[in-house]
C-alpha positions as CSV (number, residue, x, y, z in Angstrom):
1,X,-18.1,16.1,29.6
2,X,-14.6,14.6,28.8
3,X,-13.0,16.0,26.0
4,X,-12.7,14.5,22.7
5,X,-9.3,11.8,22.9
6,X,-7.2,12.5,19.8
7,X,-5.3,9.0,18.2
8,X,-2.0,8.6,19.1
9,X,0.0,10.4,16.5
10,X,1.8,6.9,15.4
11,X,-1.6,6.0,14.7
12,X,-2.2,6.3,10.8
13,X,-1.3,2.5,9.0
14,X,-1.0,1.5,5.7
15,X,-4.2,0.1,5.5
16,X,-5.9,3.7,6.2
17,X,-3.6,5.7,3.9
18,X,-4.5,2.9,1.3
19,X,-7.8,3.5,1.5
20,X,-7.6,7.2,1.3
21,X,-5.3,7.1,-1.7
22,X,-7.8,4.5,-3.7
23,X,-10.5,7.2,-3.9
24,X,-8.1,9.6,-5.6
25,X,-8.1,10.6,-9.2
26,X,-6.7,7.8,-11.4
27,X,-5.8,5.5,-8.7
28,X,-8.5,3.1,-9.5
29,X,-7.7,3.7,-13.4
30,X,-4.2,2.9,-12.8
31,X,-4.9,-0.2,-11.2
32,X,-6.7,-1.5,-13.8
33,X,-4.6,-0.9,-16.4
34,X,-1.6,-2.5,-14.3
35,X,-4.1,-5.8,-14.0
36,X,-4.9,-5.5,-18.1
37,X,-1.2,-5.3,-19.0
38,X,1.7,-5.3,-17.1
39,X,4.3,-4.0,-17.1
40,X,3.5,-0.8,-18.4
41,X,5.9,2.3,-19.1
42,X,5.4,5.5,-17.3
43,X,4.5,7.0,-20.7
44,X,2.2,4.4,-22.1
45,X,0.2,4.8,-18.6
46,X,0.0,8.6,-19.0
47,X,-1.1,8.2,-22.5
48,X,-4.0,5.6,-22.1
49,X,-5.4,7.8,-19.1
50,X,-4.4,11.0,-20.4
51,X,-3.4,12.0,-17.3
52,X,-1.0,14.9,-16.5
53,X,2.4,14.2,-15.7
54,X,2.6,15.7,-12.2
55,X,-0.2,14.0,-11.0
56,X,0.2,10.7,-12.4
57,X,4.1,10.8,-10.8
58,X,2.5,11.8,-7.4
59,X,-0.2,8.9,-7.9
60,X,2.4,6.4,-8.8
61,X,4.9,7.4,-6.1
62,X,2.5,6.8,-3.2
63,X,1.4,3.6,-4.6
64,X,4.6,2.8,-4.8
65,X,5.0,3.8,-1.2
66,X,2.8,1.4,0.3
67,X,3.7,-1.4,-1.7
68,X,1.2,-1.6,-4.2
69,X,3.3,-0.8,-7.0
70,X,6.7,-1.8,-8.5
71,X,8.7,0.9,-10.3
72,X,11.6,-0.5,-12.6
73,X,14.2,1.8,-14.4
74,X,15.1,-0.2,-17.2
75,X,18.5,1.3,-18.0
76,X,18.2,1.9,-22.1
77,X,19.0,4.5,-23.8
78,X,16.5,7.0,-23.7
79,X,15.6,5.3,-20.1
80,X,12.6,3.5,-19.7
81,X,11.0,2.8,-16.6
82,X,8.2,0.1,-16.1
83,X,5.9,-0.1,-12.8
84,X,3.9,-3.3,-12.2
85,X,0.9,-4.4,-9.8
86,X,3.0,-6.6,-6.9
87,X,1.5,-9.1,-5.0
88,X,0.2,-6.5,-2.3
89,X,-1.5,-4.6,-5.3
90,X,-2.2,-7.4,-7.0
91,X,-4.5,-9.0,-3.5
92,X,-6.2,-5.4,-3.2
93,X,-7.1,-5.9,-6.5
94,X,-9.1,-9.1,-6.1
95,X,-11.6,-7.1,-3.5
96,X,-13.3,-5.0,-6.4
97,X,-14.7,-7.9,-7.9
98,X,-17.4,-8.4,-4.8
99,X,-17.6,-4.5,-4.5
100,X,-18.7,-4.2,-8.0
101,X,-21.2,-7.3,-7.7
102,X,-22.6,-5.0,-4.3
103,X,-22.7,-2.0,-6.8
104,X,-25.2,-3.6,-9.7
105,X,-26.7,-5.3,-7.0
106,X,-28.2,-2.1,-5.6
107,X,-27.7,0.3,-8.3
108,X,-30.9,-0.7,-9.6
């Protein structure tokens, strides 16, 4: 029996690492909020989610990473920085409407 081939190490896309990422704490949450309101300020997005600051900076950082998110330092004083949805994040967001009409449809 032939052993098992590994993937090339170049392998991993943005398309896998998005995936991964979207079933991580607050990703989904911070998604929506982007699509309720946006821009939003770091701070207003930690409040309404009441997330801790670490995490939500990690969270933010990698969507940020793959595209999904624009950050904006808005040079103020105090500074303010803003992230929005961008057209990437924006397109992935369109997918959840037929993924939640699959969930009621069978959650039943």
């Amino acid at each position: 029996m032939a052993p098992p081939t590994q993937p090339p190490e170049h392998s991993h896309c943005d398309f896998e690492g998005t995936f991964r990422l979207l079933g991580e704490k607050y990703v989904l949450h911070i998604l929506l909020a982007l699509v309720q309101r946006s821009p939003r300020r770091f701070s207003d997005l930690q409040e309404s989610l009441r997330a801790n600051t670490a995490t939500l900076t990690d969270r933010l950082r990698r969507m940020q990473s793959l595209g999904l998110v624009a950050r904006e330092v808005i040079r103020v004083v105090p500074r303010r920085v803003e992230y929005r949805l961008t057209p990437m994040g924006r397109d992935l967001v369109k997918i959840f409407t037929p993924m939640m009409r699959w969930r009621e449809k069978y959650s039943k």
